[in-house]
C-alpha positions in Angstrom: -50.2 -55.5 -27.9 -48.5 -54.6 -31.4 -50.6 -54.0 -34.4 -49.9 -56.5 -37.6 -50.3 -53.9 -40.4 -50.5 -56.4 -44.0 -48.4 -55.0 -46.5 -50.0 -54.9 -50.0 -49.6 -56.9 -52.6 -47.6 -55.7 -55.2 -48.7 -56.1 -58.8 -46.3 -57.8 -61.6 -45.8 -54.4 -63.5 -44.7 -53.0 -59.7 -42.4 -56.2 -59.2 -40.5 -55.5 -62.3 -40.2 -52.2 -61.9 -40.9 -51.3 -65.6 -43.1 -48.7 -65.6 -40.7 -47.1 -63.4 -37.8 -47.9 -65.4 -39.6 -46.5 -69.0 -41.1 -43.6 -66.7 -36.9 -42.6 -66.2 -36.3 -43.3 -69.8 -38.9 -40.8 -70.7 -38.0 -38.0 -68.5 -34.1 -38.4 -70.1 -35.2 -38.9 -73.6 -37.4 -35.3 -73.0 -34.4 -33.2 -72.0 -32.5 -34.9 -74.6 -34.3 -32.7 -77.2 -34.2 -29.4 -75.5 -32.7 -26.6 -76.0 -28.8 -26.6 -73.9 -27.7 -23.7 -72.0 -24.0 -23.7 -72.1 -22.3 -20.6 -70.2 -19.4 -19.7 -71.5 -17.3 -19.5 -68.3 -15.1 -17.5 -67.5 -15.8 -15.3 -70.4 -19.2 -14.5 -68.8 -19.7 -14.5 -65.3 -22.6 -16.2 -63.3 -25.2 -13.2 -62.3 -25.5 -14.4 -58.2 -28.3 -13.2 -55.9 -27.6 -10.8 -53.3 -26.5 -13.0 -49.6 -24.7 -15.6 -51.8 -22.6 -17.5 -49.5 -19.2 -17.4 -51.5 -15.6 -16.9 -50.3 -15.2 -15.5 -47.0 -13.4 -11.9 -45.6 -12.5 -10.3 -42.6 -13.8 -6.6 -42.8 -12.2 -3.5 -41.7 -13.5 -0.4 -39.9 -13.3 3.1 -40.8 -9.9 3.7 -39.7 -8.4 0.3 -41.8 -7.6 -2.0 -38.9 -9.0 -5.3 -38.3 -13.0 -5.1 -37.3 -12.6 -8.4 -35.3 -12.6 -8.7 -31.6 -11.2 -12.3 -31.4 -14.2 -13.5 -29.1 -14.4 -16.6 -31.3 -18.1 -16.6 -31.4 -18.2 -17.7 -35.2 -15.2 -20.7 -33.9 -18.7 -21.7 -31.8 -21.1 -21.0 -33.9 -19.2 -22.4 -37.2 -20.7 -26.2 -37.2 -17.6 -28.0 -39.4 -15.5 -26.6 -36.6 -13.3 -25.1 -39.4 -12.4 -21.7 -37.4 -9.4 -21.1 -35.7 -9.1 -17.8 -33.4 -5.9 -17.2 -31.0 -6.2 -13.7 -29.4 -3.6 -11.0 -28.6 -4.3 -8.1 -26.2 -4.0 -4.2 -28.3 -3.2 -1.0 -27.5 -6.8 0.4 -29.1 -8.6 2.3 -26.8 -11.7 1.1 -28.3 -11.5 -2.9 -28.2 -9.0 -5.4 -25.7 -8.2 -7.9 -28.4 -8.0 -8.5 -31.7 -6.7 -11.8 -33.2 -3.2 -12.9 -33.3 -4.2 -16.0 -35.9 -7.5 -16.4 -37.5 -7.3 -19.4 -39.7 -10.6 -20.9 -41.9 -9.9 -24.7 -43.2 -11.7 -23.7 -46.7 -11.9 -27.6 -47.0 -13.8 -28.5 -44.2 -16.2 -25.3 -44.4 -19.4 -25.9 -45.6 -20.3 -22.3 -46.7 -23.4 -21.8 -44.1 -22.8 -18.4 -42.8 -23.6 -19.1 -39.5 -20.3 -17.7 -38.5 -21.6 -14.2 -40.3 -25.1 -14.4 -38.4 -22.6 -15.3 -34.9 -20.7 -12.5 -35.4 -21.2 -9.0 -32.9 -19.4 -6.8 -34.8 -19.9 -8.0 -38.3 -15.9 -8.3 -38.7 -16.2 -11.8 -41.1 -18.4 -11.4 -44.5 -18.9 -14.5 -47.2 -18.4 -12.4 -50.7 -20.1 -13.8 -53.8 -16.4 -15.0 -55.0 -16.4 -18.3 -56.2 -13.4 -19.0 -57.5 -12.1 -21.2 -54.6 -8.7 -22.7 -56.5 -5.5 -24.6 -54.9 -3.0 -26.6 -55.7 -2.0 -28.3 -52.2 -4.6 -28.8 -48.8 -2.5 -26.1 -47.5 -3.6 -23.4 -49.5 -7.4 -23.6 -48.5 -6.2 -22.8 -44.8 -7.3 -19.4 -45.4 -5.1 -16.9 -42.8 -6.0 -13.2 -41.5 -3.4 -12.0 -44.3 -5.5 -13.7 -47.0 -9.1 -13.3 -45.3 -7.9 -9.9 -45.0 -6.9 -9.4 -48.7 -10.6 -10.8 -49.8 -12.1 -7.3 -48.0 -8.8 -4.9 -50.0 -10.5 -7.0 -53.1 -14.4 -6.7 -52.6 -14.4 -3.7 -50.3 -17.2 -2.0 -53.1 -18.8 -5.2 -53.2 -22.8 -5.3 -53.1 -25.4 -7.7 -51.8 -22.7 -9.7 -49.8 -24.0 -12.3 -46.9 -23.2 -9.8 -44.0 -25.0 -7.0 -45.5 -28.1 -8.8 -46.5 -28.2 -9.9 -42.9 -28.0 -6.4 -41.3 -30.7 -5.1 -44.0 -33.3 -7.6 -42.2 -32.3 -7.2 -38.4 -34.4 -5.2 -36.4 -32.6 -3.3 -33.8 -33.3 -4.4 -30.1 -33.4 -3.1 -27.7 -34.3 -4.3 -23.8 -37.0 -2.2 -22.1 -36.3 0.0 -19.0 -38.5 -0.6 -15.9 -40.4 2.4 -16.3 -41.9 0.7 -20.1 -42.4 -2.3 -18.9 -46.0 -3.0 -18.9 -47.6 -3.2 -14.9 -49.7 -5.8 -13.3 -53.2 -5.8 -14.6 -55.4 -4.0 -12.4 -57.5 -5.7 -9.8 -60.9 -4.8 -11.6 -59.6 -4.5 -14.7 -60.0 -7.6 -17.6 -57.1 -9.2 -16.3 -59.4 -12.8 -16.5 -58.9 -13.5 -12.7 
């Protein structure tokens, strides 16, 4: 059996929606008397906090090649599907593959980071660059060469996405057998 739930009456300053329209009118007429902040940009440069998900870069490892391993976890993680990975087998004795094509559609990325949180070996970054300019579509498909370029260009860079991330991780580690914790002891307070 359904419930009939009245709905109230509305008064005749609520039909009219005045108060609501002078309440609007009020709030704009306020913050047209205060003071403006106007930056003067690009002259002065936006102070952003540390993690700002900016422009993104493919990081390098000590020795300067490519940190990524092409295991496309950020493609699967990244939720505007705007990753592209193709992987090529290496001669590096320390990793099988590195990526052949890495290609990020800068126009269908909505700046999340969950490709940065996805990522093993933290070989992609988001920078706090935000000067994201083009003249065609086909210069926001970002390419290795260029995602590559964005680490030459912010390799001093502080407070980036990636290494605000890594500051608040907490290692893990699984336990071996012999620290795992035994079965509670049959007189012991096990609550049996």
């Amino acid at each position: 059996m359904a419930i009939v739930v009245e709905a109230r009456k509305m008064t005749l300053a609520e039909r009219l929606y005045l108060p609501a329209v002078i309440k609007g009118m009020l709030l704009t007429l306020a913050h047209l008397f205060k003071k403006k902040v106007t930056m003067q940009y690009p002259e002065v440069q936006k102070i952003l906090p540390p993690g700002y998900r900016g422009a993104h870069r493919l990081n390098k490892d000590e020795q300067d090649r490519i940190k990524c391993v092409a295991c496309e976890m950020c493609a699967v993680a990244c939720p505007a599907d705007c990753i592209t990975i193709e992987g090529m087998e290496t001669e590096w004795s320390d990793r099988e593959k590195i990526p052949r094509t890495f290609q990020i559609d800068m126009l269908r990325c909505i700046f999340c980071g969950m490709c940065v949180e996805a990522c093993p070996e933290d070989a992609i970054d988001m920078t706090d660059n935000i000067e994201l300019v083009a003249t065609t579509r086909e210069e926001m498909i970002w390419d290795r060469e260029r995602l590559l370029k964005n680490f030459d260009e912010t390799r001093d860079q502080q407070g980036t996405l990636g290494q605000v991330l890594r500051k608040s991780r907490k290692p893990f580690t699984r336990p071996r057998g012999d620290q795992l914790p035994g079965p509670p002891s049959p007189g012991g307070s096990g609550g049996h």
